[in-house]
C-alpha positions in Angstrom: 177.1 196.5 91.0 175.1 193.5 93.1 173.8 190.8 90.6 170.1 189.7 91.5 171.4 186.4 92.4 173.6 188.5 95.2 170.5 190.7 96.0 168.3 187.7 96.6 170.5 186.0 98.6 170.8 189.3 100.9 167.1 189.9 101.0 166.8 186.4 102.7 169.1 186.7 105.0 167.6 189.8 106.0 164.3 188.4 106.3 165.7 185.0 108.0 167.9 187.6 110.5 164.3 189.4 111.0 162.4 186.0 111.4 164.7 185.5 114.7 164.6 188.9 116.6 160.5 188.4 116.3 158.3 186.7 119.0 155.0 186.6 117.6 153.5 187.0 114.4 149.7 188.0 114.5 147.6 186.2 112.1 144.0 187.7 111.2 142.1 186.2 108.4 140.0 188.5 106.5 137.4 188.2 103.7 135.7 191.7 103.1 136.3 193.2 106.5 137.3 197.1 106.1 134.7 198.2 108.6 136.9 196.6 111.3 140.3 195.6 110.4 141.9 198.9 110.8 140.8 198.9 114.3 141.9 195.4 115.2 145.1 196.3 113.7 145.6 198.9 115.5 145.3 197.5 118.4 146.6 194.5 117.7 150.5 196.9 117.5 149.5 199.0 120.6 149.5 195.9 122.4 152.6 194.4 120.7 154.3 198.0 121.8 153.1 198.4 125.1 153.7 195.2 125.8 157.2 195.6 124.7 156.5 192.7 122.2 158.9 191.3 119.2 156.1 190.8 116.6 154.3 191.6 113.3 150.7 191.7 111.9 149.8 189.5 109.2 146.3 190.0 107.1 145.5 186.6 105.1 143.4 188.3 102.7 140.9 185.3 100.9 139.9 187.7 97.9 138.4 190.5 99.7 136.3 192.9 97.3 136.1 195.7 99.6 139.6 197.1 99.6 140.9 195.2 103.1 144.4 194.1 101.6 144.9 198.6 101.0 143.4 199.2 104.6 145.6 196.9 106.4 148.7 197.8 103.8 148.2 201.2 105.1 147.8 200.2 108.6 151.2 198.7 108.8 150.2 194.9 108.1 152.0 192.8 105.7 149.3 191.5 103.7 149.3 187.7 102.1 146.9 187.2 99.7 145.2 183.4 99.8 143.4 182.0 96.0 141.8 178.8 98.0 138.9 180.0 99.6 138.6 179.0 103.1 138.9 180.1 106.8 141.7 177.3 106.9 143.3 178.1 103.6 143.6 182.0 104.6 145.0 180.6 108.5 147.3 178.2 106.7 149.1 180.9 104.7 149.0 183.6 107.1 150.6 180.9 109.6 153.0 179.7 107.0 154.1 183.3 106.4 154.8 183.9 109.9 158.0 184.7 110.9 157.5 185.0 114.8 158.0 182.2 117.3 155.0 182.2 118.3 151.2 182.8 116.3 148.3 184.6 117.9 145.3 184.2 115.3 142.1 186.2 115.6 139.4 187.3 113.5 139.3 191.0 111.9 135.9 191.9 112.9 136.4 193.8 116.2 134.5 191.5 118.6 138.1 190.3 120.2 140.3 193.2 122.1 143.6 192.3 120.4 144.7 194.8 123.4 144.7 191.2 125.2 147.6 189.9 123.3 150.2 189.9 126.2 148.0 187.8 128.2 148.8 184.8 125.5 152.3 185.6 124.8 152.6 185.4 129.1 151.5 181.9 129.1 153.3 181.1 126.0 156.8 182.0 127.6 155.6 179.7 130.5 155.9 176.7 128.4 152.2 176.6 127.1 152.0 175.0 122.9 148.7 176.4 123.0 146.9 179.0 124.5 142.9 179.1 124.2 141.1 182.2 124.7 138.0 181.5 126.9 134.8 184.2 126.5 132.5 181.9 128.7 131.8 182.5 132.3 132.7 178.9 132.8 136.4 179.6 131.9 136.6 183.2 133.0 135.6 185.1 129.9 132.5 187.8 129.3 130.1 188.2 126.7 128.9 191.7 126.0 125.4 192.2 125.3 124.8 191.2 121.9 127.9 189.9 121.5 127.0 186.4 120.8 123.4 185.0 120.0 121.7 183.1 122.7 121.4 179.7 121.5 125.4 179.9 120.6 126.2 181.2 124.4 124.0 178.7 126.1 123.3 175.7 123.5 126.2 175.4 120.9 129.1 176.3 122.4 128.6 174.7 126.0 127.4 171.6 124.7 130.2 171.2 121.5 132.6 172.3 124.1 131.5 169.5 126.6 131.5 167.1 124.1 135.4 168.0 123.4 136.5 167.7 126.7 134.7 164.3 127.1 135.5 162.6 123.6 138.9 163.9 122.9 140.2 165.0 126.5 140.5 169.0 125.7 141.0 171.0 128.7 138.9 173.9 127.4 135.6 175.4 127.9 135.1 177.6 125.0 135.7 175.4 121.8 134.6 178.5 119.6 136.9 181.0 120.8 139.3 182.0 117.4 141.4 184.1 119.4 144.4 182.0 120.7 148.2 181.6 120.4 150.5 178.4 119.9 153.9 177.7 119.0 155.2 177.6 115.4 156.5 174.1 116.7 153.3 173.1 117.8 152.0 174.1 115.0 154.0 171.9 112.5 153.4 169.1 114.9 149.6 169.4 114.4 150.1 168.9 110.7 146.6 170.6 110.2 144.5 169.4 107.6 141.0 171.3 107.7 140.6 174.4 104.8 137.1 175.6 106.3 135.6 176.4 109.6 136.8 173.1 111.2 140.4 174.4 111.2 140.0 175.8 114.5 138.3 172.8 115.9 140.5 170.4 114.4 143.4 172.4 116.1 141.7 171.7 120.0 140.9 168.5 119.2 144.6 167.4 117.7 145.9 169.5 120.8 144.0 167.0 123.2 145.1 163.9 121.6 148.4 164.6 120.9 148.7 165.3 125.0 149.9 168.8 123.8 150.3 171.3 126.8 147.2 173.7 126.8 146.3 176.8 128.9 143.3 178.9 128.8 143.2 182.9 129.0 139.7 184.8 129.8 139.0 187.4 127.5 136.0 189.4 126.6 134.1 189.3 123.7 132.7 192.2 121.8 129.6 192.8 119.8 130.8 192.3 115.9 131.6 195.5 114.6 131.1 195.2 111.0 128.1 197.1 109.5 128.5 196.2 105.4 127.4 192.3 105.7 126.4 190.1 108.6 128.8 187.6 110.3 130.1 184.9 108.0 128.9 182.2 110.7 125.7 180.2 109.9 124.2 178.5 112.8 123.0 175.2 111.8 125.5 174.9 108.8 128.2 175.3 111.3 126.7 173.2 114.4 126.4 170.0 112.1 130.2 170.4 110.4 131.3 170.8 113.9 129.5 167.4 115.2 130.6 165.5 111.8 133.9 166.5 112.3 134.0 165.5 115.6 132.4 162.0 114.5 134.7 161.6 112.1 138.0 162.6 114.5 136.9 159.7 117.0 136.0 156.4 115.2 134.9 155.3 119.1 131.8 157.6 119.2 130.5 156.8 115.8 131.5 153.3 115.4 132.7 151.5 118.1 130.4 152.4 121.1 127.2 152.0 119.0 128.5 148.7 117.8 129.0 147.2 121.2 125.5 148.5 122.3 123.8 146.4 119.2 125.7 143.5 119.4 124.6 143.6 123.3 121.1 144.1 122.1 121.5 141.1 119.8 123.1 139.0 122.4 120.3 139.5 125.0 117.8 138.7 122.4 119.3 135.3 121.7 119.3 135.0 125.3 115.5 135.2 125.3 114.3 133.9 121.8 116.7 130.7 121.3 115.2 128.9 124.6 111.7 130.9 123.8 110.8 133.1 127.1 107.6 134.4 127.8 107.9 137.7 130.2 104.5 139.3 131.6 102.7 137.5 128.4 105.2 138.5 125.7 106.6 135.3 124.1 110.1 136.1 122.2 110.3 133.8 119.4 112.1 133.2 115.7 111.0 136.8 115.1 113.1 138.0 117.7 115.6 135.6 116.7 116.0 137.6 113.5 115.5 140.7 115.0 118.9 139.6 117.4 120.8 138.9 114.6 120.0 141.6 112.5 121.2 143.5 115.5 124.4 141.5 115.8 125.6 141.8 112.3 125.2 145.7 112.1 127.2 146.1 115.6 129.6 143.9 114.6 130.1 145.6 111.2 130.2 149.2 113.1 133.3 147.4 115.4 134.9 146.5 111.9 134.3 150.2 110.6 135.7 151.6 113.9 139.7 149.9 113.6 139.8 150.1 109.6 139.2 153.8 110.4 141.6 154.1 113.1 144.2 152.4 110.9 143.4 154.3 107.7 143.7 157.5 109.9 146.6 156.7 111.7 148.2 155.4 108.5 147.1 158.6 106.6 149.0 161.0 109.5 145.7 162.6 110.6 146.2 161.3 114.1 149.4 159.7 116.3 149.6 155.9 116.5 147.7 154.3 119.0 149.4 151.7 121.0 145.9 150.0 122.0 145.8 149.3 118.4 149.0 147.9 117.9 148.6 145.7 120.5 145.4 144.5 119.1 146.6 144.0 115.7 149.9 142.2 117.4 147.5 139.4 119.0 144.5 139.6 116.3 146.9 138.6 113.2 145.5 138.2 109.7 146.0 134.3 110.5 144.1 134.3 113.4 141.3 136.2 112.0 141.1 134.4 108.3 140.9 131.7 111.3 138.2 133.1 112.9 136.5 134.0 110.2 136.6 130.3 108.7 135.3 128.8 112.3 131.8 131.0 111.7 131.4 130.3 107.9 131.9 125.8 108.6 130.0 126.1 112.2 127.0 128.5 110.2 127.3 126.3 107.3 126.8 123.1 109.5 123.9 125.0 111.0 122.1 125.6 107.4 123.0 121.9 106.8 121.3 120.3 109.7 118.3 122.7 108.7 118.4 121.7 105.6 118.2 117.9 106.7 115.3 118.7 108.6 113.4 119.8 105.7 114.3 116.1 104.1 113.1 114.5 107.1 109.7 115.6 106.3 110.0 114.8 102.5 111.0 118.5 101.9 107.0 119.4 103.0 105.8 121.3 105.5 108.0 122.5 108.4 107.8 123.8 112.1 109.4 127.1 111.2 109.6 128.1 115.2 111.8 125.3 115.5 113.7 125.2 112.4 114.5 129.1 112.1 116.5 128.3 115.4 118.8 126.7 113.3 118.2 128.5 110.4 118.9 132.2 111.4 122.2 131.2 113.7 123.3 129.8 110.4 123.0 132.6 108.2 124.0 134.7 111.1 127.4 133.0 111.3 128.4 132.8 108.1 127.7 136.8 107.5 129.6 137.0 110.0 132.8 134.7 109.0 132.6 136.1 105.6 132.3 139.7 106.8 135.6 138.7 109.2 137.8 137.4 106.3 137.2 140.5 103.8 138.0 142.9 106.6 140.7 140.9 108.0 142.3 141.2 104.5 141.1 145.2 103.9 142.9 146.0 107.1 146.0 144.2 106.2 146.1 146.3 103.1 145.9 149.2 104.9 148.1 148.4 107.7 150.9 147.7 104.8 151.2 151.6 103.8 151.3 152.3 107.5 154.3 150.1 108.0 
């Protein structure tokens, strides 16, 4: 008689030996879809047979209170049951459950043709690490009528797909699109973090900076088939997560650029108030002067935000080292900033001195402010800057130790 330790062992080798004959594992997350997820299983194992396909069919279930977990049990799915609530939580596990070498993931509710599976698993034995479904004309794909509202076809999705080409380098035209396939490999590379929406975002744009090689597959998308609730998406919920995240994936777009634009701003504004130009009868004087620095100090304060991010996040794993970084932080020591940042705080404090002597001149009375507030706000300016420099200076050395 077999003890249970000897039955364990043989029910893992089992499932290890099973792990290796299959080539893809099909992922569909599902929170209360039995009007569709027979259907799209179905499917989803005609296409695996036809296609003479190595694979299984995964539902993670994320506490559906229809009875999905007994439809797709019936349908032949193994069925993994996810606590965390999420569209990432229920990917993660399905994903982590997987035993195929390669993952196709799509959602349960009929409006993608899992009959298209072998197109994916084609470019994936090609070499491909991910393979983006495309249901825009601009990539290929076709939207059924009613199959997607018109501000998502025309508005959302072109424009948050434009924006992921241009800030992250994404080859793909359909950002949106949940039905796709990627290696397992891939996958654990990505180290994804997201447990909502933003998991399938956060997958294209990891995908584009990791340099990850990425084809895209037209397909056609369907009218939702579900008739019990409406789709779980929400417009302008979902439109404003998406821009955060990408915001907060690319430290350049919300920090950096903005801050070179206002330091620029407060540069040309010195340029005009400090020698007091008059243009077409406008006269820029000390109140520009202050406007200029004001403009200074919060661009330089956004560059500051913009590398402590990209060191906490490159420290923290959420994205690959960046070499322009290194460099900078090889030439711009903690030294040589604390240096910097003493240079601004003497020549501002000489500034507020010589100001400050002024005043005494006239017996500490009355003064020619339009005069003095050139020294006065170039003074201030300066040392809010120095001190800003040697706080950061040491914030990002504390960050750059866990790094190392």
């Amino acid at each position: 008689m077999k003890t249970k330790a000897q039955i364990t062992f043989e029910r893992e080798v089992d499932i290890q030996h099973g792990a290796s004959m299959l080539e893809v594992s099909v992922v569909m997350p599902c929170l209360n879809e039995a009007d569709t997820l027979q259907i799209c299983i179905e499917k989803a194992q005609r296409a695996l047979r036809e296609g003479n396909i190595s694979g299984e069919i995964i539902v993670a279930d994320n506490g559906s209170t229809d009875g999905s977990p007994l439809v797709a049990a019936n349908a032949g799915a193994r069925v993994v049951h996810v606590e965390a609530k999420g569209y990432g939580n229920a990917l993660m596990a399905g994903i982590a459950a997987a035993r195929g070498k390669f993952v196709i993931m799509g959602d349960a509710d009929d409006s993608y043709d899992f009959m298209e599976l072998p197109k994916f698993v084609e470019k994936l034995r090609t070499g491909a690490e991910l393979v983006q479904g495309c249901r825009l004309p601009s990539g290929g794909g076709k939207v059924m009528p009613g199959a997607m509202p018109f501000s998502h076809r025309w508005l959302g999705n072109p424009i948050f797909s434009l924006l992921v080409r241009h800030m992250f380098f994404s080859r793909i035209h359909d950002v949106y699109c949940g039905l796709r396939g990627f290696t397992k490999d891939f996958y654990n590379r990505l180290d994804q973090r997201c447990t909502g929406m933003e998991f399938a975002t956060e997958m294209i744009i990891k995908a584009g900076i990791f340099n990850a090689k990425v084809a895209e597959v037209p397909i056609t998308l369907w009218p939702d088939g579900r008739k019990s609730h409406p789709p779980h998406l929400r417009t302008i919920r979902d439109g404003w997560r998406t821009l955060r995240f990408y915001l907060m994936y690319s430290p350049r777009w919300l920090f950096l650029y903005p801050g070179f634009v206002c330091i620029l701003l407060g540069l040309l504004g010195y340029g005009l108030a400090m020698p007091g130009v008059t243009v077409k009868g406008v006269n820029f004087d000390a109140h520009t002067l202050l406007f200029a620095s004001l403009s200074i100090l919060l661009g330089y304060q956004s560059i500051l935000f913009a590398l402590l991010t990209k060191v906490f996040i490159t420290g923290e794993g959420l994205l690959p080292e960046d070499k322009r970084i290194v460099r900078f932080f090889q030439i711009v020591t903690l030294e040589r900033s604390l240096l910097f940042g003493a240079l601004a705080l003497l020549g501002g404090s000489g500034l507020l001195v010589e100001s400050i002597n002024q005043w005494r001149m006239t017996n500490f009375g009355h003064l020619d402010y339009a005069h003095t507030m050139r020294w006065v706000i170039p003074g201030v300016t300066l040392v809010v800057l120095g001190f800003q420099t040697v706080l950061n200076s040491f914030f990002a050395s504390i960050l750059g130790m866990r790094r190392r």
